[in-house]
C-alpha positions as CSV (number, residue, x, y, z in Angstrom):
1,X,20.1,10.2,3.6
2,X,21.8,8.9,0.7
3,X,20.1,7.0,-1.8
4,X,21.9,5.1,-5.0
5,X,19.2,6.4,-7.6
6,X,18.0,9.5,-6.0
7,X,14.5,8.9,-4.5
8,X,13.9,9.2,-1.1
9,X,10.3,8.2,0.5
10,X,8.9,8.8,3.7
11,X,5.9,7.3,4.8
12,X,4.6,8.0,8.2
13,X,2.1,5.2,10.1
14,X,0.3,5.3,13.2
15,X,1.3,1.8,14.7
16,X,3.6,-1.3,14.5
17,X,2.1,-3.3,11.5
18,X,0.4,-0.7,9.6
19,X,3.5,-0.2,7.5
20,X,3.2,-3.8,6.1
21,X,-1.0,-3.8,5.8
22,X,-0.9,-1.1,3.6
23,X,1.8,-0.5,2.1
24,X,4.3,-3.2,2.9
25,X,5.1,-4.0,-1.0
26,X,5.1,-0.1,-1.7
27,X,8.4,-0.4,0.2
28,X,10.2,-3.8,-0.7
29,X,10.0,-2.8,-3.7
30,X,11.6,1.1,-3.8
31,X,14.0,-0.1,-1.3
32,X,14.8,-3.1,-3.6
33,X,15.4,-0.7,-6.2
34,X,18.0,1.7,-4.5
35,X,15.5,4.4,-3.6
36,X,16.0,5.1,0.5
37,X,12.5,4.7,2.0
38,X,12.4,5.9,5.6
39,X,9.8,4.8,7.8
40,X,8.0,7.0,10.8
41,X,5.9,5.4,13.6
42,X,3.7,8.0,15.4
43,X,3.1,5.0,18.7
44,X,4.2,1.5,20.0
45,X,1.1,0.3,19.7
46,X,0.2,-0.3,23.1
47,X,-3.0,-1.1,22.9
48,X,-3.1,-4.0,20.2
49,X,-5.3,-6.5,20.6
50,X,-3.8,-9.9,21.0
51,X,-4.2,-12.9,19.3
52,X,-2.1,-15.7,20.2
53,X,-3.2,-16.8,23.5
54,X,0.8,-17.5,24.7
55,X,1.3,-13.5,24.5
56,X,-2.0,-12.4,25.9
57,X,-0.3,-11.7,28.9
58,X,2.1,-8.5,27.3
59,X,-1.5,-6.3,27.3
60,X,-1.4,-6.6,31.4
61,X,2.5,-5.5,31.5
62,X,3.1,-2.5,33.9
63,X,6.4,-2.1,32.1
64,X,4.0,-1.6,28.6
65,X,5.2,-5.0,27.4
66,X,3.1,-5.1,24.4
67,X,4.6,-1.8,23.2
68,X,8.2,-3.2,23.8
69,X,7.4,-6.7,22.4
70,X,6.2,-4.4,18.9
71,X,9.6,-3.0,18.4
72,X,11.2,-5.8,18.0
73,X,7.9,-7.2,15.8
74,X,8.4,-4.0,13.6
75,X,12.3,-4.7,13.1
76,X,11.2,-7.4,12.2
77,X,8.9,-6.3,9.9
78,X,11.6,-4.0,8.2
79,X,14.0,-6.2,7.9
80,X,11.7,-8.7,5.6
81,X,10.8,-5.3,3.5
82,X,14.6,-4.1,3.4
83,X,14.1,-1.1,4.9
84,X,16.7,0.1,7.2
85,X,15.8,3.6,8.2
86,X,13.2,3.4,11.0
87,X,12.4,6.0,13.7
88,X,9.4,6.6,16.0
89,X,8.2,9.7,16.1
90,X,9.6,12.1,19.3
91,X,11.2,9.2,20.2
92,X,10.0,5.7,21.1
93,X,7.1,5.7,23.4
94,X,6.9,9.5,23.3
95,X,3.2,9.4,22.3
96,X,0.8,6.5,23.3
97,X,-1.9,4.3,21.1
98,X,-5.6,6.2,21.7
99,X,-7.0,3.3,21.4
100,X,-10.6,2.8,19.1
101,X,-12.2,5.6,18.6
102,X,-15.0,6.4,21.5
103,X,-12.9,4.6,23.8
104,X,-11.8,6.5,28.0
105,X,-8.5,6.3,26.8
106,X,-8.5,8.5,23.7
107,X,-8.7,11.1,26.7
108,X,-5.5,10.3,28.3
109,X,-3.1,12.6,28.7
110,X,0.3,11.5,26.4
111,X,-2.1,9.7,23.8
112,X,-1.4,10.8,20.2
113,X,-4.8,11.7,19.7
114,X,-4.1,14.4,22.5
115,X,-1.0,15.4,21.0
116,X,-0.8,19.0,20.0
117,X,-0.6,18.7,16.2
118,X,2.0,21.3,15.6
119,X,4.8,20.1,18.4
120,X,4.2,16.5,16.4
121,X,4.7,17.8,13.3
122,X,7.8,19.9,14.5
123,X,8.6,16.4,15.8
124,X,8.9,15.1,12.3
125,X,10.6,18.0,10.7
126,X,14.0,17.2,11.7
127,X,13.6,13.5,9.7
128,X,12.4,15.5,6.7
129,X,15.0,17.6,6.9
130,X,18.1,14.6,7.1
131,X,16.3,12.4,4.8
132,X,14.9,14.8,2.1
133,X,12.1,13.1,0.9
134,X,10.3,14.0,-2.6
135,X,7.0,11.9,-1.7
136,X,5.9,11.5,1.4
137,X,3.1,8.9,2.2
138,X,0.6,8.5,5.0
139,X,-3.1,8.3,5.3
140,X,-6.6,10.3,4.2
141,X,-8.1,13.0,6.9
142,X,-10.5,9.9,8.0
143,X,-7.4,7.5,8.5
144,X,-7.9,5.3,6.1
145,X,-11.0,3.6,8.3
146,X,-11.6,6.4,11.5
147,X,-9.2,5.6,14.2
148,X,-7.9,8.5,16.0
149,X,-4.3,7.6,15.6
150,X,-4.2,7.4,11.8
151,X,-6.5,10.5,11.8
152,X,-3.5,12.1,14.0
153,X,-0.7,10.9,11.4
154,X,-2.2,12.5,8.4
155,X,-3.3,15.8,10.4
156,X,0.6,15.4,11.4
157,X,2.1,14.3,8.5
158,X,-0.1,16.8,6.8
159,X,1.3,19.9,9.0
160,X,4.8,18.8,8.6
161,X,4.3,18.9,4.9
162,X,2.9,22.4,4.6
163,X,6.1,23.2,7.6
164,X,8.6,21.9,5.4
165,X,7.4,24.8,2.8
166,X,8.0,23.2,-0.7
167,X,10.5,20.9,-0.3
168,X,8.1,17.4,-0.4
169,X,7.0,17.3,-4.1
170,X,4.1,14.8,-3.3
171,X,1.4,14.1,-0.5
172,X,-0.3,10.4,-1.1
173,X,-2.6,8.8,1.4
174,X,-3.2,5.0,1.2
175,X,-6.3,3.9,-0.9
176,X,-8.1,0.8,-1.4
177,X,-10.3,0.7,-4.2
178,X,-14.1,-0.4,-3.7
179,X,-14.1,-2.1,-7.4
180,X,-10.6,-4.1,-5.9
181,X,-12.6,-4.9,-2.7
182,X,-15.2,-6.4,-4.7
183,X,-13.3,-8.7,-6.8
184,X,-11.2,-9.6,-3.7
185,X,-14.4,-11.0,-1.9
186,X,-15.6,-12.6,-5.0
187,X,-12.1,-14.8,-4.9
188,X,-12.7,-15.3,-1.5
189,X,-16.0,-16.8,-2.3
190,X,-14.9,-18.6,-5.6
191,X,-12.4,-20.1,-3.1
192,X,-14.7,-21.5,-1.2
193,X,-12.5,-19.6,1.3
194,X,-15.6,-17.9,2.8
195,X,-16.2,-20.3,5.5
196,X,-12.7,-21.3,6.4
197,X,-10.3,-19.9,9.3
198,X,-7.1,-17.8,8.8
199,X,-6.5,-17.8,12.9
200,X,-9.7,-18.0,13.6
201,X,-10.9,-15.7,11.4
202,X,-14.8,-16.8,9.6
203,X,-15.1,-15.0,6.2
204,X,-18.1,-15.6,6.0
205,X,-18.4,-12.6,8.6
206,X,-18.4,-9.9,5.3
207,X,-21.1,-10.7,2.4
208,X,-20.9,-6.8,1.4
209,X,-17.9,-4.1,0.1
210,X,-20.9,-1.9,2.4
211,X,-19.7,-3.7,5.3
212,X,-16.0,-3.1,6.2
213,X,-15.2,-0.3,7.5
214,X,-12.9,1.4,4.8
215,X,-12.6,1.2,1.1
216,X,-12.1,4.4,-1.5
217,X,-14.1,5.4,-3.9
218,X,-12.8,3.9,-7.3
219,X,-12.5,7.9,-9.1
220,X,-10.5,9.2,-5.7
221,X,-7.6,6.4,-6.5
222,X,-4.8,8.4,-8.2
223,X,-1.8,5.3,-8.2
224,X,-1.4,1.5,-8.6
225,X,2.3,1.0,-7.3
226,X,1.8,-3.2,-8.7
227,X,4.7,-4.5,-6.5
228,X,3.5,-8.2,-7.1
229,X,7.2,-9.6,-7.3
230,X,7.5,-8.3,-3.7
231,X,4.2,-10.2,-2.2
232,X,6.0,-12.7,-0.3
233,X,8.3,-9.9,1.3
234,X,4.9,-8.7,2.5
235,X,3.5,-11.4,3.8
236,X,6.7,-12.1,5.7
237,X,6.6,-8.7,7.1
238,X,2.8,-9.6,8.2
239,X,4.1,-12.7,9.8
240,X,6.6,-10.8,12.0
241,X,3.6,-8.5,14.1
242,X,2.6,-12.0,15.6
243,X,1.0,-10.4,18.5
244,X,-1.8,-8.6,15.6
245,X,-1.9,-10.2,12.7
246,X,-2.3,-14.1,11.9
247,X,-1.1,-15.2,8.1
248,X,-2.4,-18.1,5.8
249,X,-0.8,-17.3,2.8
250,X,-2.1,-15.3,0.9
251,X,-5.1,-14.8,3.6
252,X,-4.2,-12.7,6.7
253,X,-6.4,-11.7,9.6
254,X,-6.6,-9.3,12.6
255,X,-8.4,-9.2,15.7
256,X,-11.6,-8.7,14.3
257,X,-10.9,-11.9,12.8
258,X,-12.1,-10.8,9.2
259,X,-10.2,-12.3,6.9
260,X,-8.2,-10.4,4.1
261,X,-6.3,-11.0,1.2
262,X,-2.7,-10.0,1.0
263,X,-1.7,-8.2,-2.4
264,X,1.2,-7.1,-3.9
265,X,-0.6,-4.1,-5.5
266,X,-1.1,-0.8,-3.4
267,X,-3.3,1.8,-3.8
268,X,-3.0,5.6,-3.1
269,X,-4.9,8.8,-3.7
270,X,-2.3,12.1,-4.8
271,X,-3.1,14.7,-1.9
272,X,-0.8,17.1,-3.0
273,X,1.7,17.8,-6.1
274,X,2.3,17.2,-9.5
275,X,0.3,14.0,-11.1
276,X,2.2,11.7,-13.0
277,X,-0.5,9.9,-15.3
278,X,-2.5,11.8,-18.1
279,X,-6.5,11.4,-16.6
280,X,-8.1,10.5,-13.9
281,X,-11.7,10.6,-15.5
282,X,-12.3,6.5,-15.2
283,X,-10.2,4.1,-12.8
284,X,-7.7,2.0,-13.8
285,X,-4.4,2.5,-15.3
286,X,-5.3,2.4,-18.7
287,X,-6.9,5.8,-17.9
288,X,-4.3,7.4,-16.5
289,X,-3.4,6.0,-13.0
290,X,0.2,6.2,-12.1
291,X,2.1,3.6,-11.9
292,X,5.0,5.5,-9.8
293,X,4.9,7.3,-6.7
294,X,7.6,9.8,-8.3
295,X,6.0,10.6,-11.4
296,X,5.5,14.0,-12.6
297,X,8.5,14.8,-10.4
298,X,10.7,17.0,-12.1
């Protein structure tokens, strides 16, 4: 696909929504700029746990209502980041959401964490090959916090890279710095924001960085895309997965009502290809994190 300055991005996530948690700003801001940023979905989401009480009813749908009602969230969702080149992967509704991790139905047959990892990645050869891309983003081999679909997506994503035999430059996988964490609950608390409710979400829930279930290592994060002038486009894009994700700008919650705050900088860790900053030996850019998910590329 063409693109007006020459980058090309793909960036491959496991659900409806996770494009705009993690890396939502990531792509306002590239597509803002001209570069073409192509997004892959590996499921519909089926599984989501609803929050407004009014849609509750999609999760009992025998026509897999909550996976439909996502597609149109997700459109959604892209069309407040201005990206215009979506696809499932396989097809929509080709593999189904596992689930949590531990749960009966990460054993059902047609679940993406039974997917056989090579016909998925084969699956996603035919978008690298129209679209090109030189970076391709998705998540670390413990999917960013351990469930079994974002665990899939980078085993996929992953396969697909080596497949395509040189012609990705890059591999990132989202990051979120502990020391950013920190500093982020420390707001929070300055805020006073500890005990209030973003959708009924109770802050005061997480006293500890120790306590939520992700959070990278400060000397692992390779890249601070800041993408600050794109924050609102974000948190529109969080707005649009109504059925996950409840928004109190610039808190947001999901259904583990824990309540997080939204930011226009990204993190990622370099998995694979040339680095584009000059050290790595302490965090922060200052030392050498990029600032560009194409640099070093030649």
């Amino acid at each position: 696909m063409a693109s007006p300055d020459g980058r090309r991005l793909l960036l491959v996530h496991a659900h409806p929504d996770d494009e705009s948690i993690g890396t939502g700003a990531t792509m306002a801001k590239y597509a803002a700029e001209g570069a073409s940023v192509t997004l892959v979905t590996c499921t519909l989401g089926e599984l989501g746990e609803i929050i407004p009480a009014d849609l509750r009813h999609l999760a009992w749908d025998a026509d897999g209502g909550l996976g439909q009602y996502r597609i149109g969230e997700l459109a959604a969702a892209c069309a407040a980041l201005g990206v215009t080149d979506h696809r499932f992967l396989g097809g929509a509704g080709h593999w189904r959401d596992s689930g949590m991790m531990g749960t009966p139905t990460n054993d059902l047959p047609g679940c993406f964490w039974q997917a056989d990892v090579d016909e998925a990645a084969r699956a996603l050869l035919p978008v690298i090959e129209e679209v090109r891309p030189q970076v391709l983003v998705s998540y670390d081999d413990n999917g960013f916090y351990g469930h079994p679909d974002h665990i899939q997506a980078h085993r996929v994503a992953w396969r697909a890279f080596e497949l395509a035999d040189g012609k990705i430059s890059k591999f990132y996988a989202t990051a979120m710095p502990k020391s950013v964490l920190a500093e982020a609950m420390a707001l929070l608390q300055e805020d006073g924001t500890t005990t209030s409710e973003v959708g009924g979400a109770d802050f005061s829930r997480v006293s500890s960085v120790d306590d939520l279930p992700f959070g990278t290592p400060d000397e692992q994060v390779t890249t601070e895309i800041d993408a600050s002038d794109y924050l609102d486009a974000k948190l529109a894009a969080l707005r649009a997965h109504v059925t996950q994700i409840a928004v109190d700008s610039p808190f947001f919650a999901l259904s583990d009502k824990v309540g997080r705050r939204a930011m226009g900088t990204e993190y990622y860790t370099l998995l694979a290809g040339p680095p584009g900053g000059s050290s790595w030996a302490s965090p922060g850019p200052s030392s050498g994190w990029e600032s560009d998910l194409f640099a070093g590329i030649g």
